[in-house]
Each structure stands twice: as structure tokens, then as C-alpha cells.
N, C-alpha and C positions, 0 to 999 in steps of 0.2 A: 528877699524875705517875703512869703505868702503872709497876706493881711486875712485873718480870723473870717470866717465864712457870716456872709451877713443873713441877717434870718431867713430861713428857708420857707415858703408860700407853700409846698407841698409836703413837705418831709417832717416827722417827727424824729427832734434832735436829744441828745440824752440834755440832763437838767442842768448841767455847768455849765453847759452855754459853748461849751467847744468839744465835736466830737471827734477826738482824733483818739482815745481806745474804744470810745462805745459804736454802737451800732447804729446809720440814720439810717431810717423804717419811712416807705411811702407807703399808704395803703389809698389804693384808689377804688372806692366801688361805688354804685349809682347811689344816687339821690331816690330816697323814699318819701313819697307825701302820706304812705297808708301802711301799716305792719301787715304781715301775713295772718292774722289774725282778725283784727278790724276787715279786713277785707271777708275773711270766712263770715262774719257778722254780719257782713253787706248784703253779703250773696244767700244769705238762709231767709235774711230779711226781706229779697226781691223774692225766693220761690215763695215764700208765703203771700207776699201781694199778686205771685202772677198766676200763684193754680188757685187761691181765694176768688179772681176774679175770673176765672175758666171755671170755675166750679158754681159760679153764680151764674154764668153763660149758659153752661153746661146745661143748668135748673132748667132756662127759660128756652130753652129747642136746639141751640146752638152746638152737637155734637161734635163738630171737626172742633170747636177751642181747644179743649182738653188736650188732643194728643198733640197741636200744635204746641201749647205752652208748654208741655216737657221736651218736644226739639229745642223750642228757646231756652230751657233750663238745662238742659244736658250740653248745649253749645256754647252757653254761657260757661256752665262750668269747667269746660274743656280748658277757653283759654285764661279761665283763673288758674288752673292746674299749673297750665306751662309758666304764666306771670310768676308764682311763687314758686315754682322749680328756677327759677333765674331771677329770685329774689338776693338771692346770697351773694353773687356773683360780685369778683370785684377780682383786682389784683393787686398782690404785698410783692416790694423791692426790698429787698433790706442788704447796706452795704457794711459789712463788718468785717476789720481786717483785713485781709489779701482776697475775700470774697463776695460776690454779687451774685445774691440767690433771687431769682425771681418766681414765684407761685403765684398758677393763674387758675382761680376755682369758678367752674360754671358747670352749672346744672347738678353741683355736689361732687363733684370732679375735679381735685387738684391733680395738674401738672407742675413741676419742678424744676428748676435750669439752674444749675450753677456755674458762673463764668471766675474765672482768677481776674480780678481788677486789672492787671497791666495787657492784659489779652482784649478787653471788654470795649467794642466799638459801639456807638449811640447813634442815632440816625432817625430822622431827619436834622438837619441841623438847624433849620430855619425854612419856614414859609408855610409850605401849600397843606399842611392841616391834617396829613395821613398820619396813622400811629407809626409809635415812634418804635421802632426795631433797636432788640440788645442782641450784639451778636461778639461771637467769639469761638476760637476753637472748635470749628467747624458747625457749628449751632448757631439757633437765629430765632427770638421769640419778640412777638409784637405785641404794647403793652401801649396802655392808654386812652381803651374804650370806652373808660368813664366818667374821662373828660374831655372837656368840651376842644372842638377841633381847634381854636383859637389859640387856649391856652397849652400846647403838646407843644409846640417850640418851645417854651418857657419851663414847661418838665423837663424836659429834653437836657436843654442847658444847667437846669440844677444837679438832676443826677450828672452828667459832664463836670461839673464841675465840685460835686462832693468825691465821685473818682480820684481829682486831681490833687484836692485838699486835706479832705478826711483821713 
């Protein structure tokens, strides 16, 4: 007899506490310290202090500031661009029923994979820290870039192991 799945560290399980009709759901995506928003805040806030102070340069003879501080303002803003184009980005597992869908969204971009459970191999199984590959039915997608390399064996084994239970 299978003993009840102990609480799962990555997975959201339904509310009874045993999912054997509902669906457990991993969503894995980055760590934010700043919204895409506070961050636009930041960045209106630095062009104002860096053409205010090229504009005070500018006054006193210094004509090359000027067009320098807007390469620094346009390069800045470049790679805020791409920061918030891959602000979203994460990847959802969700095992429900006889199915493991895995969607992996970056840069506003979902891809989709659906594997049948009894076909669905996990991999790595332990150790050296590389993401972990869901493969099955001639398909192979790599999942787990949003956490930390330590902790992928430990994913690894739980989906492994809600496969077997759930």
C-alpha cells in the first residue's frame, strides 16, 4: 500500500490534502526584487538626473555631455527593454489524470508538451545540477531554470514521484 504523499516543497496540491482526482501544478518562475513598473519609475527617474546634469554641463562649454548621456539613456534603456521582455518568464507542470502538460513562457512565448504519465521519463536523477528533462513519446523538454541548480534533483524526485502516486 502507497503511504499519502508528504507535503510537496514545490508543487501546489488541491486543498484535501490528497491529490489523487485533482491536479498538482508546479509553477516555477524567477525571483523578482523590482515589478516592471518600479523599474520604468527608475529609469525616467535616472534620465531626468542624467540629461539635468548634461544639460547643466552642456550650459557651462561641455558640448560632447549631451549627446553622450542619451547613448547612456538609450543603452540603458535597451537592456531594461529585454529585463522586462523576460520578466514573465517561468515554467507550469501540471499533472492531471493520465496527463503531464508542461508550458514554458519566455519572452511572451508559450510553448506546450503534453506527455501521457505512463510514457513520461524525468531525468536527471540526482547530482550534477543540469536541468531536468521531461521526455516521452519521442519528445524532450527541459525544465527548471528557475531554480536554483541545487535544488533540480529535489524537483526532479517530486514530480517522479507525484507520477507514481498521484
Amino acid at each position: 500500500m502507497l503511504q499519502p504523499p508528504p507535503a510537496f516543497r514545490f508543487a501546489t496540491v488541491p486543498a484535501q490534502g490528497h491529490p489523487s482526482h485533482e491536479a498538482v501544478q508546479w509553477l516555477l518562475k524567477r525571483h523578482r526584487s523590482v515589478t516592471p513598473a518600479q523599474l520604468g519609475w527608475v529609469y525616467v527617474s535616472l534620465c531626468v538626473v542624467s540629461l539635468g546634469m548634461a544639460g547643466f554641463f552642456w550650459s557651462r562649454g561641455a558640448t560632447l555631455v549631451f549627446p553622450l548621456a542619451w547613448v547612456e539613456i538609450v543603452a540603458v534603456g535597451v537592456a531594461l527593454v529585454v529585463y522586462v521582455r523576460h520578466a514573465g518568464d517561468g515554467e507550469r507542470i501540471v499533472l492531471q489524470g493520465r496527463q503531464l502538460v508542461v508550458e514554458l513562457e519566455s519572452a511572451g512565448r508559450t510553448r506546450r508538451a503534453e506527455f501521457k504519465r505512463e510514457w513520461v521519463r524525468i531525468e536527471p536523477k540526482d547530482g550534477d545540477g543540469s536541468l531536468i528533462e521531461v521526455s516521452g513519446q519521442g519528445r524532450t523538454v527541459r525544465v527548471g531554470r528557475h531554480v536554483p541548480p541545487e535544488l533540480r534533483p529535489a524537483l526532479a524526485r517530486e514530480i517522479r514521484f507525484a507520477l507514481r502516486v498521484c
